[in-house]
N, C-alpha and C positions, 0 to 999 in steps of 0.2 A: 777449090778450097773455100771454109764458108768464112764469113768473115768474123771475129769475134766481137766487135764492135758493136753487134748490127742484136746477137743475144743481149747484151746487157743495155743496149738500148729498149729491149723490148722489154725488159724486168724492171727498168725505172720507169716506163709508159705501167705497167701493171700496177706498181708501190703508187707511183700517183692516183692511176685510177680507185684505189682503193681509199685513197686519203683523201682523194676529194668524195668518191662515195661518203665515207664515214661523216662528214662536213655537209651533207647533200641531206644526206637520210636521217629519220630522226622517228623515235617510237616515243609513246602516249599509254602510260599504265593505267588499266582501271580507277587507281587511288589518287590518280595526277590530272593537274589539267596543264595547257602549256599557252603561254607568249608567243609567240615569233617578233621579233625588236630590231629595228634596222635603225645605228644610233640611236637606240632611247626609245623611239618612239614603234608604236606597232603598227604591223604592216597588213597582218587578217584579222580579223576575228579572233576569240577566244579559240582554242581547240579543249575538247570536252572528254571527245570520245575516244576510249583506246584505240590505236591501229599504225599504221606505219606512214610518215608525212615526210616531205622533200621543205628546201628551204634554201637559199642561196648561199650557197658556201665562203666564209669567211667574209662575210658581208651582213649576213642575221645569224642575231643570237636567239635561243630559246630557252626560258626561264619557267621552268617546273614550278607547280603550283600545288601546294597540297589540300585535295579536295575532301579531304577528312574530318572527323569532329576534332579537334585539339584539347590537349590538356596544359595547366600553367595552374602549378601547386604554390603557391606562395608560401614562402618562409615565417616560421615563427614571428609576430612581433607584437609588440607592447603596447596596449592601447588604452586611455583614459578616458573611463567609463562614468557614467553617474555619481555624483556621491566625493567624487576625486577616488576612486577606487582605480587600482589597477588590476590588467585583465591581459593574458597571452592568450592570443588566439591564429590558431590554422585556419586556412582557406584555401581554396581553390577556387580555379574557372573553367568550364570549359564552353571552346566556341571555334565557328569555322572560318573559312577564308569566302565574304560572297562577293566582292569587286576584287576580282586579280589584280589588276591593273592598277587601280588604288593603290591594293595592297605592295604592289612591286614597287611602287612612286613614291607613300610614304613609308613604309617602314624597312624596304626591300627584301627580308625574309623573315623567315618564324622568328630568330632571337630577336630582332629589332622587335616586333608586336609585342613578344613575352614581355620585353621592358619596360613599354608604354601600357601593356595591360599592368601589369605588376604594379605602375606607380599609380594609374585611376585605383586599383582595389584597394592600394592603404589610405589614400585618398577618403576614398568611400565608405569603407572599416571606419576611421576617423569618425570624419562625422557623422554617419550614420550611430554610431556607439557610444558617443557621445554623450547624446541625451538618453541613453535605455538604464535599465540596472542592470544588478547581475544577472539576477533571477528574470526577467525580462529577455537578457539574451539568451540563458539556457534554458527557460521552460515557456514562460508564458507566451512571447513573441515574437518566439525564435522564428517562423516563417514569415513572420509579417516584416521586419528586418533585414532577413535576407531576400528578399525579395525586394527591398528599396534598394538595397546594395546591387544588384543585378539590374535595374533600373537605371541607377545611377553611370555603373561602368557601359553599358548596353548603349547609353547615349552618347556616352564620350569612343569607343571604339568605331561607329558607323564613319567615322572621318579619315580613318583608315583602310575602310574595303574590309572591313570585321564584323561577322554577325557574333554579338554573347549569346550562349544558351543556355546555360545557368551558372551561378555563382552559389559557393554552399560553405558554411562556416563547418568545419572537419570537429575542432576541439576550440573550448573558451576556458582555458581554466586558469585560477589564481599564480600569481609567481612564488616561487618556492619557500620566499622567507615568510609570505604571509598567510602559505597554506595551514603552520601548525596553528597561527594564533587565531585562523575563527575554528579551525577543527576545534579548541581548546573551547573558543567562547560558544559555537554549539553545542559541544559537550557541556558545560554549565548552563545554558539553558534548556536540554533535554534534564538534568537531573533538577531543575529549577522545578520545571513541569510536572515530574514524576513526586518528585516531593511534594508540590501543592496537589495533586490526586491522588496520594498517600493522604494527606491530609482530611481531602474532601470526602475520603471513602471512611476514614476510621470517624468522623463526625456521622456520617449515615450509617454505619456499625451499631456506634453508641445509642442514636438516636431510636435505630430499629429495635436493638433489645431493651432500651426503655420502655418503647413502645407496648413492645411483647411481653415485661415483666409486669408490666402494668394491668393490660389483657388477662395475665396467667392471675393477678393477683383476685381479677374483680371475678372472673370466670369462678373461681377454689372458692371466693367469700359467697358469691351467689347459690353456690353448689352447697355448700354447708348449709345454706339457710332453707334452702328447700329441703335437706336434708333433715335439720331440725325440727322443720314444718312437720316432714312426712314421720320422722319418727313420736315426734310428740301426738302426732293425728292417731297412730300406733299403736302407741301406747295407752290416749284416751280409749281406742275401741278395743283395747284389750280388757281395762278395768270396768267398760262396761258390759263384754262378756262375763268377764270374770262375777259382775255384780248379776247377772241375771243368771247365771247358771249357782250362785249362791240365792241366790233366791227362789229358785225352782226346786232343790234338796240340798239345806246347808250340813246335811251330813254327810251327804255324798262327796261334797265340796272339801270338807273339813278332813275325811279320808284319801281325798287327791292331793290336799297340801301338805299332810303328815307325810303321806310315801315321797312326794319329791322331796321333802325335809331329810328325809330319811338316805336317801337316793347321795344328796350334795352334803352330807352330814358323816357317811362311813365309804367317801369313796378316799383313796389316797390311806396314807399313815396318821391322818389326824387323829388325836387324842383328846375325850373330852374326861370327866366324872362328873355322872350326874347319878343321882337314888334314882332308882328301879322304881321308886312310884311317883316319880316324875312324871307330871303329863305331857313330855315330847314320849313317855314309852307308855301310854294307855291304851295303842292298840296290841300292847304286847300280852297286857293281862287281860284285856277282855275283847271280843270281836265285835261289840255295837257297844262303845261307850258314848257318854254322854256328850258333845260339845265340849270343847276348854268352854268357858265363859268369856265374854267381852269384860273389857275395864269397864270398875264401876257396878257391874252383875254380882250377884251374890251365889253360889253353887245352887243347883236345882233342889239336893237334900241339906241343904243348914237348915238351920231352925228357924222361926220366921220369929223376928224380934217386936216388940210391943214397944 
């Protein structure tokens, strides 16, 4: 007969065996690194590398290390900037763990560093912001700033077993009550500006079409004078045609001035009365009459007086 005593003695040797395995054995993730601590104090080396390690059961402890880059977003806060200007600004950190052992001694896990990191960045924030402007922290030297401020926390965290590896301003922007009132006052110095360039453009408007009527005026006086030049020049070589071709046959002449008289005389509805032995009609009654006569001339056939 077997004995029962002698089974369940052999299933609590198993349960133990397992419990002290469990207590014995101990694995190492890629993303970890591990302590082994025998009261407090460590008893190897770091361990680094993933794989499966033994340890003295209920005698060392082993305290996970996270061998990752970290992040620590810091909260909104309010900082006094240049000027007594106030300024809300984000931030973050991020940075990893490179003396374990430090780091398990002073700060014992991630949340303790978070805290200690969190109070150097507004630390840092502070003063560093301090002396900048607005416009200084959001456009002009915004990297040269944050980088003091990494600087700054970078030196204060190495006392913990903490490398920073960067620190970076997320958003800087005004607090809410005094966002409408410079929106307002840049809106009145954008319409300040446009109105002094309104101004500055319709002064160069005016100035240019003065310019140009002025131009237009001398241009149209200059042009007429030449004008006048050329037609009076014109007109002299016209009367001196006019004079040589009467002096070459003034009947011939005196017959060319009757037909355009004649020509500008019955064109249209005009109406004249004149006697038929009017000398505007002598070439009508004879075909070679005699010249009209000049003022002062006496007709060819009067009588010659004594």
């Amino acid at each position: 007969m077997r004995n029962p005593f002698g089974g369940f003695a052999i299933l609590v040797i198993v349960i133990l065996a397992i419990v002290v395995a469990s207590y014995t054995f101990f694995t190492v993730d890629p993303t970890e690194q591990a302590l082994v601590l025998r009261f407090g104090q460590p008893v190897r080396d770091l361990i680094g590398a993933p794989g499966l390690y033994a340890r003295v059961p209920f005698i060392d402890a082993v305290v996970y290390i996270d061998k990752r880059i970290l992040a620590l977003d810091n909260e909104r806060q309010e900082v006094l900037v240049a000027e007594n200007q106030r300024l809300e600004v984000d931030a973050f950190v991020r940075y990893r763990i490179a003396d374990p052992l430090r780091f398990y001694q002073s700060v014992f896990n991630v949340k303790g560093a978070d805290a200690q990191l969190g109070g150097m960045l507004n630390s840092a924030l502070r003063r560093t912001l301090s002396e900048a402007s607005i416009v200084d922290i959001v456009r002009d030297k915004r990297d040269a700033l944050m980088a003091d401020i990494r600087d700054q926390v970078k030196a204060g965290a190495e006392r913990f077993g903490v490398e920073v590896v960067d620190v970076r301003i997320k958003r800087a922007d005004l607090p809410a009550e005094n966002s409408e009132a410079v929106f307002r006052r840049m809106q009145a110095e954008r319409q300040r500006l446009a109105a002094s360039f309104r101004a500055q453009g319709s002064q160069q408007s005016q100035q240019i079409k003065a310019d140009a009527d002025a131009k237009v005026t001398v241009t149209i006086a200059q042009a007429q004078q030449q004008s006048d030049q050329i037609r009076g020049e014109g007109d002299g070589e016209r009367n001196r045609i006019f004079a040589e071709a009467y002096g070459k046959d003034p009947e011939f002449f005196a017959f060319y001035r009757s037909m355009l008289a004649y020509d500008a005389g019955f064109k249209g509805e005009t109406r004249a009365i004149l006697s038929p032995r009017s000398d505007f009609f002598r070439y009508f009654s004879t075909p070679n009459p005699a010249p009209a006569p000049e003022a002062g001339e006496a007709p060819a056939n009067a009588p010659a007086t004594k």
